[in-house]
N, C-alpha and C positions, 0 to 999 in steps of 0.2 A: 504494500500500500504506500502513498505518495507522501501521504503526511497522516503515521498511524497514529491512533484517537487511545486513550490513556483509560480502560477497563477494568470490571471486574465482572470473569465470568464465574455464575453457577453453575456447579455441576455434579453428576450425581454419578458413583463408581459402583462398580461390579462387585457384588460381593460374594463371596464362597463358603461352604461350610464344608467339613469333613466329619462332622458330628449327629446326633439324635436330636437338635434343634428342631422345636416345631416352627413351622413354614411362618408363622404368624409373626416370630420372633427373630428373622432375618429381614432385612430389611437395609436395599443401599442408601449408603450415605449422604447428604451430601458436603459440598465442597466449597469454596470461595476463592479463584484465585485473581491478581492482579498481574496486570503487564500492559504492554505496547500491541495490539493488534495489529500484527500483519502479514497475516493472510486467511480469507475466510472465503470457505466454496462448500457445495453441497454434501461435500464429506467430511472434512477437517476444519477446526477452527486452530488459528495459532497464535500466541501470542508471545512475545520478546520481554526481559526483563533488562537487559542491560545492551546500548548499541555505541560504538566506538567514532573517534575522530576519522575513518575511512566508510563509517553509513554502514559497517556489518553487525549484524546482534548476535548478542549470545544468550545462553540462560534461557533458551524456548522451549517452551510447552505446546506440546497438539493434543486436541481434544477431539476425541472423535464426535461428530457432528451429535450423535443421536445423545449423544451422554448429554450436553450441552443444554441446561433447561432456561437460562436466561443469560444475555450477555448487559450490563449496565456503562452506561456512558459517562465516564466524567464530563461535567461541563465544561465545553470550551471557554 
């Protein structure tokens, strides 16, 4: 993205049991995370935490789209 927008996306992770857990009592989580948005398409969301004096980032998160329940916009 040209000039990424400063987020926090929700989102909700997979979770596993290897135990006698009743079904009621599994339940994914969810999440909060913050970064630099950039790049979003019908499969991946992604976002940047840290981008250097040459425009490359580091510290990125992708999310796969379906996890993804809200993404919030900081104010410009």
């Amino acid at each position: 993205m040209k000039n990424p927008k400063l987020v926090v996306v929700e989102w909700r992770d997979i979770l596993g049991t290897s135990g006698w857990e009743k079904p009621s009592e599994v339940d994914p989580p969810t999440f909060w995370t913050a970064g630099y948005l950039i790049t979003k398409n019908k499969n991946t969301i992604k976002i940047a935490a840290t981008k250097d004096e040459k425009g490359e980032w580091s510290t990125i998160t992708a999310f796969p789209s379906g996890c993804v329940t809200k993404i919030n916009y900081s104010p410009s």
